[in-house]
C-alpha positions as CSV (number, residue, x, y, z in Angstrom):
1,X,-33.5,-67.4,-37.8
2,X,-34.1,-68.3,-34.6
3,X,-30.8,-68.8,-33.4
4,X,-29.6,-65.4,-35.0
5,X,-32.6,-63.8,-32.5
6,X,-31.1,-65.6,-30.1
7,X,-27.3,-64.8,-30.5
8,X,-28.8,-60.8,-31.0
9,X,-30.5,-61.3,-27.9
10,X,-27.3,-62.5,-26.1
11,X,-24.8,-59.9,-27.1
12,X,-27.6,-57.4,-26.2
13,X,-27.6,-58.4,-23.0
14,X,-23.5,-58.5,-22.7
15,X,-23.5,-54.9,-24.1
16,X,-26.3,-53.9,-21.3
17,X,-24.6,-55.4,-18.7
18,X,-21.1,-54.4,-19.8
19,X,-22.6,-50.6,-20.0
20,X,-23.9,-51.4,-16.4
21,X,-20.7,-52.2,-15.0
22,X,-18.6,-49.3,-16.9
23,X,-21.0,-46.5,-15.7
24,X,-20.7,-48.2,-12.3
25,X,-16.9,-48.0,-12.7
26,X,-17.0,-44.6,-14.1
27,X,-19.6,-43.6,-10.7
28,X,-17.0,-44.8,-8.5
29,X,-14.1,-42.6,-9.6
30,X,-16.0,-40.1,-9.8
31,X,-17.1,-40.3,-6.3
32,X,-13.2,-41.4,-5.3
33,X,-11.8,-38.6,-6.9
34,X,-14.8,-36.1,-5.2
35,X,-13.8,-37.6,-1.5
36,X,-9.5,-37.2,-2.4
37,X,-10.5,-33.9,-3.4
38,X,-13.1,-32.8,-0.9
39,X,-11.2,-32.5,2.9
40,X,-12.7,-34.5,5.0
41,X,-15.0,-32.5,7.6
42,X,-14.7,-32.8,11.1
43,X,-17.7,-34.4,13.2
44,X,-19.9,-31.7,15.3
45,X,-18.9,-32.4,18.8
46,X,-21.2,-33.2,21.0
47,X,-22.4,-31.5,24.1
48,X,-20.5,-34.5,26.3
49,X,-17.5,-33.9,24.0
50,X,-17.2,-30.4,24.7
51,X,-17.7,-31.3,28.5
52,X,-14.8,-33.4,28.5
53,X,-12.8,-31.4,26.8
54,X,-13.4,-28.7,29.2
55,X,-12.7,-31.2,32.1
56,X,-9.3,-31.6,30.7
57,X,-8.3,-28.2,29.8
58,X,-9.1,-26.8,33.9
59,X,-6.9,-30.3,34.6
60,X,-4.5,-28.9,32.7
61,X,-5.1,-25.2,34.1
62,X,-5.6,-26.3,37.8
63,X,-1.7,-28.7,37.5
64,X,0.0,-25.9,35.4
65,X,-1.1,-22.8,39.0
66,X,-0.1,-26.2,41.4
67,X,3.4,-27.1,39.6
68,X,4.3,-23.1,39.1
69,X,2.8,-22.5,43.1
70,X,5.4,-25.6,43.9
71,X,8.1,-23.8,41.8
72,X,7.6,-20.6,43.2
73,X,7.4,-21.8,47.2
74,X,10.7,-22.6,47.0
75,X,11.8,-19.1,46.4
76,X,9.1,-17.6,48.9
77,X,11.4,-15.8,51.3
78,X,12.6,-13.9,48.3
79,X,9.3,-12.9,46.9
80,X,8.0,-12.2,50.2
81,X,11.4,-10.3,50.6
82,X,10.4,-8.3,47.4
83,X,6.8,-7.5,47.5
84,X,7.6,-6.0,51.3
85,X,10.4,-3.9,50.1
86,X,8.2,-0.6,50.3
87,X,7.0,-1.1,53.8
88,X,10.7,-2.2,55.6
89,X,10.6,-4.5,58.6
90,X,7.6,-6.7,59.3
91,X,6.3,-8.6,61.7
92,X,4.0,-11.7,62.1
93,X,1.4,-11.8,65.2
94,X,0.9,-15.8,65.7
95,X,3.2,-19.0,64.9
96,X,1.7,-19.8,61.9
97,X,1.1,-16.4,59.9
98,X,4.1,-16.9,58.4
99,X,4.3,-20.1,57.2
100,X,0.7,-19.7,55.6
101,X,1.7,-16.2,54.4
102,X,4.2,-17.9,52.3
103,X,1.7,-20.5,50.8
104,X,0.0,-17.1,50.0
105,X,2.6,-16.1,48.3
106,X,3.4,-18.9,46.1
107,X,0.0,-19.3,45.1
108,X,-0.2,-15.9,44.1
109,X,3.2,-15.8,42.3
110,X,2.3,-19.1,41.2
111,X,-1.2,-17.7,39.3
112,X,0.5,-15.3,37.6
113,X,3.7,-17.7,36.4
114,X,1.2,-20.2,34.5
115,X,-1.9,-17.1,33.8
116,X,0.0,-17.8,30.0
117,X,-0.9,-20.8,30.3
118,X,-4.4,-20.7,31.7
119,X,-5.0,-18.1,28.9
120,X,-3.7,-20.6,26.0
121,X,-6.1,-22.8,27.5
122,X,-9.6,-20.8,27.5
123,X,-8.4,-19.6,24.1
124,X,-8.0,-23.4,22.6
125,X,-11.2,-24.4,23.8
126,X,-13.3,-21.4,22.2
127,X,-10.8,-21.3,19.2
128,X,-13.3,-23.8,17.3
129,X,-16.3,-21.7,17.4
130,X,-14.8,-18.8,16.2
131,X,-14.6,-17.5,12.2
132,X,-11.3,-17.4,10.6
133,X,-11.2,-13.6,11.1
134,X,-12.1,-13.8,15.2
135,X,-9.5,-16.0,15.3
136,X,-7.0,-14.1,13.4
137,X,-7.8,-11.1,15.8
138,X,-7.5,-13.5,18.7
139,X,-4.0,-13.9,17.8
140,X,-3.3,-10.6,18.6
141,X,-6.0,-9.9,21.5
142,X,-4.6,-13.0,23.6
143,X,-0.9,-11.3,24.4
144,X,-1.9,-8.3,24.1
145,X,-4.1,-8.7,27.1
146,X,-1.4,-10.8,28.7
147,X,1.0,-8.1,28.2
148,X,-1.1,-5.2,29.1
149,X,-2.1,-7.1,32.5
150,X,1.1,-7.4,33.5
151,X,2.2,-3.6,32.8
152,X,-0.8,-2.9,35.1
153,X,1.2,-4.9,38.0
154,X,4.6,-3.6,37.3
155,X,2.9,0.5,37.1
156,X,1.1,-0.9,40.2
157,X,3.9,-2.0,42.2
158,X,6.7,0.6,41.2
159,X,4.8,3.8,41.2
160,X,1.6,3.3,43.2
161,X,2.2,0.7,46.1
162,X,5.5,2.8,47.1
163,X,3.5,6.1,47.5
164,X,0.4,4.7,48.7
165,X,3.0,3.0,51.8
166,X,4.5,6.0,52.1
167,X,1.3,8.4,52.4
168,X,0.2,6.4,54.9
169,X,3.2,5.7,56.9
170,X,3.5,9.6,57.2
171,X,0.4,9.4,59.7
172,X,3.0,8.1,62.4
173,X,4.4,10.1,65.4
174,X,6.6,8.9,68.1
175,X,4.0,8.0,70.3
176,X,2.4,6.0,67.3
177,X,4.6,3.9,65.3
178,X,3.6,1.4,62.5
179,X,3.7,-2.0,62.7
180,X,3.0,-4.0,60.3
181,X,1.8,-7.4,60.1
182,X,3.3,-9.6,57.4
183,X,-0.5,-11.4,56.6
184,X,-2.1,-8.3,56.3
185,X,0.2,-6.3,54.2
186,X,0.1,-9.2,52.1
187,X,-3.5,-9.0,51.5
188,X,-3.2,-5.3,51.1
189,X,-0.3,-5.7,48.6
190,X,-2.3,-8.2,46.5
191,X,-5.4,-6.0,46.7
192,X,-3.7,-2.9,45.2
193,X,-1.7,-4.7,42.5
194,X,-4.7,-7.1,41.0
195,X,-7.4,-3.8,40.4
196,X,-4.2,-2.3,38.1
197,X,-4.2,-5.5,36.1
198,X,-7.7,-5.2,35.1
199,X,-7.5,-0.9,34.7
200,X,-5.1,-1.7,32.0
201,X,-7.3,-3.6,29.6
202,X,-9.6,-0.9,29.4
203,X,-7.5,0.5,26.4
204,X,-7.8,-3.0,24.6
205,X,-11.5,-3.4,25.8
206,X,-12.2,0.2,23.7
207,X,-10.4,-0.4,20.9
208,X,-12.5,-3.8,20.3
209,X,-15.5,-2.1,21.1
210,X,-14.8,1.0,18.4
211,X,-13.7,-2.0,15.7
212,X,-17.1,-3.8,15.9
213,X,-18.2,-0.4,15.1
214,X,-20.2,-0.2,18.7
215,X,-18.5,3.0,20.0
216,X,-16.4,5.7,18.0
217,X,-14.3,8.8,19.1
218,X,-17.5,11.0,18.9
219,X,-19.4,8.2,21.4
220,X,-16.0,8.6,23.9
221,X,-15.7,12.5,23.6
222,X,-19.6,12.6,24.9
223,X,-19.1,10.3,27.7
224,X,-15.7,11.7,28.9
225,X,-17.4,14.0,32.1
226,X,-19.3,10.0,32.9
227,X,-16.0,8.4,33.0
228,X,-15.0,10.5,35.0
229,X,-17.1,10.3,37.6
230,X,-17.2,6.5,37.5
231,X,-13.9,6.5,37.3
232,X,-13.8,7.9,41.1
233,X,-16.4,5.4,42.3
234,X,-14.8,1.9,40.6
235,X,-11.9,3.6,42.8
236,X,-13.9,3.9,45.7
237,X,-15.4,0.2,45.3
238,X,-11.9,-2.0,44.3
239,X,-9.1,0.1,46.5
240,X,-8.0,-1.9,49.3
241,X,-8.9,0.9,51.9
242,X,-11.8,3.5,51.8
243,X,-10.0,7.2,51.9
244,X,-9.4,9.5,48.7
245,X,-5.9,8.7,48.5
246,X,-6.2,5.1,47.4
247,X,-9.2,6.1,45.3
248,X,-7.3,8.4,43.3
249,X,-4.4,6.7,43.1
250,X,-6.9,4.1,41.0
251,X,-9.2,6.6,39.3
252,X,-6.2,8.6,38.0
253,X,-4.5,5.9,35.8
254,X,-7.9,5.0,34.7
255,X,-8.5,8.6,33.6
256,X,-5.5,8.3,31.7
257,X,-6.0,5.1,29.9
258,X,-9.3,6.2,28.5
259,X,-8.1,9.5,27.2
260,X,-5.3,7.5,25.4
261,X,-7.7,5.1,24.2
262,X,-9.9,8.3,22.5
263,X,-6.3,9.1,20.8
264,X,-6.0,5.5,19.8
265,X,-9.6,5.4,18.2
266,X,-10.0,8.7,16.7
267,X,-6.4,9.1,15.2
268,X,-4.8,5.3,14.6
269,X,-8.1,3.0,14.2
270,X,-9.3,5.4,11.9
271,X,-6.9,4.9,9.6
């Protein structure tokens, strides 16, 4: 009898321990097949990560303005050459206004070459925050800005620098004849074609506001006599030269842009 207890007792304990190991066996597929199953989640980065990564992604910014600025140097003369087409011959007052007027230039022409890729940049490094549907929309509100920034320059520089030479070019008489100077005309071309870049994202600005459901057509329709008002003083406060001209050369297009924004919001968005 004893002996029989004793053999019981034995394969008791074999069919314990043999349980034991199956169920661990069992516990680790099932946690195997959970983690193939189950993507594996990124790690929160922290606030010296997201440092870093902004320290390389102005690198990259800052190398992409300095290797398109290199790039674009080389054609200078030519760019100079075009930007001065409206105002004819110019001149340059000291030895070196020319030389650093073409650094000028290429800087500037060399900012907008790589603005793509500064914009791919900012976007990357806020991409991560965003929910699958901002970023979805940022898809679409990235070139769209690109694209509407540029048609601000281009309207700028074919329809409002020409007139806005010519008006005041008209002020000369034969005892007072322009002159211009090559620096300064520069910074007056710059400061009349940047403002446009901005004026034309108000359309994409309002139609993100009236999305979000902030503003609708009713809100715009109100505000219309406002806008127009401040339309004439961001005109009086970003045109390169205080008189009305230059002011309503700015305020105009900006008029414009809104009331094709209300069309946008009240007959498109709507649907």
């Amino acid at each position: 009898m004893p002996e029989r207890d004793k053999n019981n007792n034995i394969e008791e304990q074999v069919e314990q321990s043999t349980g034991v190991i199956y169920s661990d066996k069992v516990n680790r597929e099932e946690r195997q097949a959970e983690e193939e199953i189950m993507p594996e989640q990124p790690a929160a980065m922290s606030l010296i990560g997201h440092l870093e990564e902004l320290r390389r992604r102005i690198i990259i910014m800052a190398a992409a303005i300095v290797a398109c600025s290199l790039i674009c140097y080389f054609y200078a003369a030519d760019i100079t050459a075009l930007i001065t087409v409206s105002a004819g011959k110019l001149y340059y007052l000291n030895p070196a206004e020319a030389f650093f007027t073409y650094l000028k230039v290429s800087f500037f022409a060399g900012f907008l070459l790589a603005l793509p890729i500064v914009m791919y940049q900012l976007w990357a490094f806020i991409m991560p925050a965003m929910t699958n549907n901002e970023r979805t929309a940022g898809v679409f509100l990235v070139p769209a800005s690109l694209i509407l920034f540029f048609a601000g320059l281009l309207f700028s520089y074919y329809l409002v620098l020409p007139a806005g030479v010519k008006f005041f070019m008209g002020f000369a008489t034969e005892s007072l004849q322009p002159m211009f100077s090559i620096g300064q005309y520069l910074s007056f071309v710059i400061s009349f074609l940047l403002p446009f870049g901005f004026i034309f994202e108000l359309p994409l600005f309002i139609l993100v506001m009236a999305k979000v459901g902030i503003i609708n057509s009713a809100f715009l329709t109100e505000k219309r006599k406002i806008v127009l008002v401040m339309a004439f003083v961001i005109g009086a406060l970003i045109s390169p030269t205080p008189d009305v001209f230059s002011q309503t050369m700015v305020a105009v297009p900006m008029i414009v842009l809104y009331e094709i924004s209300l069309l946008l919001v009240k007959y498109v968005l709507r649907k």
